[in-house]
N, C-alpha and C positions, 0 to 999 in steps of 0.2 A: 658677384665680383666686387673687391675690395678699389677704392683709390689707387691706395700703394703698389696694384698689380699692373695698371695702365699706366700709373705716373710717368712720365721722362718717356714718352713713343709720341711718333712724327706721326701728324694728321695728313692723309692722302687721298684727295679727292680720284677716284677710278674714274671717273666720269673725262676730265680733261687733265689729270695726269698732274695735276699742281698740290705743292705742298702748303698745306695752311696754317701749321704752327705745331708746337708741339704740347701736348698736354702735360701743366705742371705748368705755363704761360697762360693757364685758360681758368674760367671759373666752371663751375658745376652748376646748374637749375636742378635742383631736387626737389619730388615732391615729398612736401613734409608728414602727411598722413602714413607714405608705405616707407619710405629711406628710399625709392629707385630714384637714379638720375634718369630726369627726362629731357637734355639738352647738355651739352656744351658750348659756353660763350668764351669764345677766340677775341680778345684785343687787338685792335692793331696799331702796332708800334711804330717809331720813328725815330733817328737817332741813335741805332744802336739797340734798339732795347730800354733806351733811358726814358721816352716820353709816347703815352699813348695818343692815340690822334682819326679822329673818323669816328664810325658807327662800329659796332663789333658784329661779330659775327656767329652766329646760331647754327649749331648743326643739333639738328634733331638725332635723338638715340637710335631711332629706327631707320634711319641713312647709314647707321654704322654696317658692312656689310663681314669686316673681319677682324679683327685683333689678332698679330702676331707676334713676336718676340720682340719686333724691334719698334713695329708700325703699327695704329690703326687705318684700316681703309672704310672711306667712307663711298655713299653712289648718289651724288645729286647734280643736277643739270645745272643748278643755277648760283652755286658758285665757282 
């Protein structure tokens, strides 16, 4: 799966129903040996969008449980 096919889809915690940002706000962890992303890191913002602020936040690849046209859904308890 390409970047450009996930780009611009709202992150969805299934777990407590909360939205965590949307990718295309997020960076990628890749590992450099294979090309796979093994993480997304979610900033979190302040101000609009204008000023990052806190700890970011990691969703591991394998929390992802769906990709759909509009969303990913991910399943972890602990955000």
């Amino acid at each position: 799966m390409r970047y450009n096919n996930i780009s611009g889809k709202e992150i969805v915690n299934i777990t407590h129903g909360t939205r965590l940002g949307v990718l295309g706000q997020t960076d990628l962890q890749i590992n450099e040996k294979t090309g796979q992303i093994e993480s997304l890191i979610i900033a979190n913002y302040k101000w609009l969008g204008l000023k990052k602020e806190g700890a970011e936040t990691i969703i591991e690849w394998s929390s992802i449980k769906k990709i759909g046209e509009d969303m990913i859904m991910i399943e972890t308890p602990y955000l």
